[in-house]
N, C-alpha and C positions, 0 to 999 in steps of 0.2 A: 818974670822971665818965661818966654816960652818956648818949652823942649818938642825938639821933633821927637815924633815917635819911632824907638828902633827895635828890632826884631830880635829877641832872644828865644832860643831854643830850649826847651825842654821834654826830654827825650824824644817822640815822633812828631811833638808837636808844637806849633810854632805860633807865639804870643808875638801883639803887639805891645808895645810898653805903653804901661798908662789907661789902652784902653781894654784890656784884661781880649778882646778878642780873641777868637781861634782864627788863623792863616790855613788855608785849605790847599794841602800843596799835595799834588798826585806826585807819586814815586815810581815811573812809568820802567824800574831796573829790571823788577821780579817778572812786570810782565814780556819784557825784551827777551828777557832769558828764556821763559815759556817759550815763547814764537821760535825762535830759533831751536830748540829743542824737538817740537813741534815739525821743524821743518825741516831738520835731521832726519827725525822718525822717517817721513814720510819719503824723503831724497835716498834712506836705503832699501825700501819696500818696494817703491817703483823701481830701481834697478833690479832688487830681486826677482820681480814678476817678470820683468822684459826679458831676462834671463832663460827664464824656463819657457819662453815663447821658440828659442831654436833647437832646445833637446827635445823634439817632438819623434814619438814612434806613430808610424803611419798604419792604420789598424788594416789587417786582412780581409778579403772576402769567407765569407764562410757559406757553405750550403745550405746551413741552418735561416743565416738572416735574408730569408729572401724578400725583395720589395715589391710589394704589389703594384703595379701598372694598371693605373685604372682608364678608362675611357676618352678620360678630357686631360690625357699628358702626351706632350708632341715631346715623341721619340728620334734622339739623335742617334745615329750609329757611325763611331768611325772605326775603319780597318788600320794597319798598321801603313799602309801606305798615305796615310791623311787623307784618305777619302771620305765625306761627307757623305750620309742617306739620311733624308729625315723621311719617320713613319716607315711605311712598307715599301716607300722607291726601288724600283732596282736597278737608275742612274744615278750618280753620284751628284749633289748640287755642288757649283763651281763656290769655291769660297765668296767672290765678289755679290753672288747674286742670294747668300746663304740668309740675311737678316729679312730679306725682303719675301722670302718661301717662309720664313719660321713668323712672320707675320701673317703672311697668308693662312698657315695652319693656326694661329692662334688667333684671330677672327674666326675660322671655319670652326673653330671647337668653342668658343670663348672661354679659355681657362688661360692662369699665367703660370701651369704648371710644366716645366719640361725635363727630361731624362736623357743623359747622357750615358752611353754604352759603347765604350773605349777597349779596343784590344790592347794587351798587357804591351805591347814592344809600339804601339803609337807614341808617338813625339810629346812632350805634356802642352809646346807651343799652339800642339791644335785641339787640343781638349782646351785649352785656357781661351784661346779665338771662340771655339764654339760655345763655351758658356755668356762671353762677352755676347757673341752675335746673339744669344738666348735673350741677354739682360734690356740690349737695344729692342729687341723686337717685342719686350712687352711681356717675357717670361720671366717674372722674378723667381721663381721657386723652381733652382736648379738643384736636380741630387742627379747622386755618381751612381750609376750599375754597378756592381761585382758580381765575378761567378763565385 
């Protein structure tokens, strides 16, 4: 007579009948639970960080930190009326034509350094256009003036 072989249990591990073998059976629960644990963890941490991204204090100028302006940095200046001066101008560039001077001056110096120097009551709409217009024309390295 011949018996099929059946599967009996004993404690984690699992015989076949007859032919004494080990069944190799993964128990994929422990590790389910990890992952998910795991992805807990991390699902509260990223909230908590994105969090503390809008309770930000905006640091002051001080007299102390002053920044040196060196040579090869094309100098923006805007007034509170959103007027544009790059460098020493003393006409104001029209918005429209602003990327294409702030190329001009960053070919004339070859540097991708530029400075922004914004009065306190100007708009942030055109400090944010003019570092834009900076980024198009080939200036990545924008930092803010304070007094």
């Amino acid at each position: 007579m011949i018996r099929k072989s059946r599967k009996h249990r004993l404690g984690k591990r699992s015989f076949t009948e007859g032919t004494g073998e080990v069944m190799g059976e993964i128990n994929i629960t422990p590790l389910t639970d990890v992952l998910l644990v795991l992805l807990i963890i991390f699902l509260v941490t990223a909230t908590a960080a994105s969090q503390t991204a809008f309770n930000m204090n905006l640091p002051l100028g001080s007299a102390q930190a002053n920044l040196k302006v060196v040579n090869d940095t094309v100098i923006m200046s805007i007034d509170e009326k959103s007027n544009i001066y790059v460098q020493e101008e003393k006409k104001p560039v029209p918005h429209t034509s602003l990327v294409s001077r702030l190329k001009l001056y960053q070919v004339k110096k070859g540097t991708d350094k530029a400075a922004v120097r914004a009065a306190s009551k100007t708009p942030y709409g055109t400090v944010v256009m003019a570092i834009d217009a900076a980024k198009q024309a080939g200036l990545e390295k924008v930092v803010l003036v304070t007094e």
